[in-house]
N, C-alpha and C positions, 0 to 999 in steps of 0.2 A: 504494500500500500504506500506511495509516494506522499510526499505533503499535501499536494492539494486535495486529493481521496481523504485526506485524515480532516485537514480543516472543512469540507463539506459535511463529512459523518459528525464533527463536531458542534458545526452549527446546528446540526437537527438535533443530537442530543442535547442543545442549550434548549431547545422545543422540546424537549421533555421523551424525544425516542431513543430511550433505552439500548434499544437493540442497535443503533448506530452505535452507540456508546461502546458497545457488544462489539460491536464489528475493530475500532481499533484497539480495544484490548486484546482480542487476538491476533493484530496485526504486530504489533508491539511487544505483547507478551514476552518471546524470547529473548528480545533486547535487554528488557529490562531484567530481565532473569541474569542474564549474561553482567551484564553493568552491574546489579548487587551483588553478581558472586566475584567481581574485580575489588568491589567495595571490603569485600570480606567476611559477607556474610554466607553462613557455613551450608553445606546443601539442604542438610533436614530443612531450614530456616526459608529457603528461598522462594518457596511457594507460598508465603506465609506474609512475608516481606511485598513481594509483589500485588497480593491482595488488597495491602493496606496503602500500597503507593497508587493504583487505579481507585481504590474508593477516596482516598485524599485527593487524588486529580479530579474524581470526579464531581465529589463536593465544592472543591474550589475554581471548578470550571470556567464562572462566569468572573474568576478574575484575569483568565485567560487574555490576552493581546493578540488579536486577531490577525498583526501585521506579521507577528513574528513567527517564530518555526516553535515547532508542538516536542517534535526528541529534547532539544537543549528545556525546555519547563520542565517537561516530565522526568529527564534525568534530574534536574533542580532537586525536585520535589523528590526521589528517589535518594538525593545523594541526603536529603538533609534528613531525611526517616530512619536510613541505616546509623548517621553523625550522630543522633539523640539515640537511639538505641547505644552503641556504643560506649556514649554517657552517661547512660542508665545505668549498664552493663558494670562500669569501673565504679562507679558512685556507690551500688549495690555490694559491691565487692569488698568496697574498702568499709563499708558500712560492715558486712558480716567480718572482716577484720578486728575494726574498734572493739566490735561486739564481744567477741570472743576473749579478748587480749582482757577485756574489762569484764567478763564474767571469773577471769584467770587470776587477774589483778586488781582488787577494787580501788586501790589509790593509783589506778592508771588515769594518764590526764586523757581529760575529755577533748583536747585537741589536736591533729594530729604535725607531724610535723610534713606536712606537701613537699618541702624542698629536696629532704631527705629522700623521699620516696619518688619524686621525679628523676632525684640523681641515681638512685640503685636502679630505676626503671631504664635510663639512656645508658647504663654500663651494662646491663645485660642485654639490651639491645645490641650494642656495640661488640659484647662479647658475642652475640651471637652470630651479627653480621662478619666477623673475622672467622668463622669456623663455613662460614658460606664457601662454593667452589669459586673460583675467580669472574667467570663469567654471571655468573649469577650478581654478585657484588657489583662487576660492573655497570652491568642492566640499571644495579640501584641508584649505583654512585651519580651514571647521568640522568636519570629519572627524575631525580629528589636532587641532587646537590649543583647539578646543571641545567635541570629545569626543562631536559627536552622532551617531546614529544614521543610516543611511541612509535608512530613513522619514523623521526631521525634517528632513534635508536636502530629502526630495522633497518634503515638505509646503510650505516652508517655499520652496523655488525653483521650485515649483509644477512637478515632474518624477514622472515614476517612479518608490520604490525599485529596481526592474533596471534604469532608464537611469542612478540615478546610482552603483550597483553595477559598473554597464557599465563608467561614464567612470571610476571611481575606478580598475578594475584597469587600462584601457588607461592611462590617466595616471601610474601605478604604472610602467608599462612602459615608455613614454615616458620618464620621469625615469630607469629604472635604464639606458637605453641610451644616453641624455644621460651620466651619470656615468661608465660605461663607455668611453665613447669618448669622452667628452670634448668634444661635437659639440652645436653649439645644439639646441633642437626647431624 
């Protein structure tokens, strides 16, 4: 389904036709699947994920911009559903931390120390990116510390944009399971 097929189906679902609405979420659907699982969220998750990013697009429809293109919203609205989950996610976490620590300790202080725990969190990041294979690291180094592109990566390492879309989310995953548990790659 091209742009223009999507903003047509869009404007009759602003009229209240559903099944238009129907129509470009099956058009869509495996994009967006694809883009929350680059995001990082996990497979069980992703059917789940996508659900709540078509019912959030579709409730906020008519804030939609008619001039503009519908992927870059819809990814918007995707990238920022997966961004609050995964602050939930940490927030939650360090919450059953506190918890624990203070059912352990009752003259544990009720605050915690963020800086501490941002720093042990970027040294094991970092420990874990040095145990990465070369290529993989470098993916990330231009990725994140040179700001390029997936194209210029695969130009430029003579790859894919999807293979190195591929390697980035699984190396995403790799590192957050590394940090998690604390466990080489």
């Amino acid at each position: 389904m091209n742009e223009e097929d999507i903003k047509i189906a869009l404007k009759m679902a602003l009229k209240g036709d559903i099944e238009a609405y129907g129509t470009v979420v099956e058009a869509l659907h495996c994009e967006i699947r694809g883009f929350c699982a680059m995001l990082g969220v996990r497979q069980d998750d992703l059917d789940d994920f996508c659900q709540e990013i078509f019912v959030t697009t579709y409730n906020t429809l008519s804030k939609f911009n008619k001039n503009s293109h519908f992927r870059p919203w819809i990814r918007g609205i995707a990238r920022n559903i997966v961004r609050m989950y995964w602050v939930k996610y940490y927030k939650d976490r360090q919450f059953r931390e506190n918890l624990s620590l203070e059912q352990l300790d009752p003259y544990a202080s009720a605050e915690s120390d963020w800086t501490q725990q941002i720093a042990e969190s970027l040294a094991k990041l970092e420990t874990c990116i040095s145990r990465l294979p070369s290529h993989l690291s470098e993916i990330l180094h231009r990725f994140y510390r040179q700001e390029q592109n997936t194209e210029q990566i695969a130009l430029e390492m003579k790859r894919t944009p999807v293979s190195v879309r591929v390697t980035l989310m699984r190396t995403r995953t790799q590192l957050f399971d590394c940090i998690m548990e604390d466990n080489s790659i």
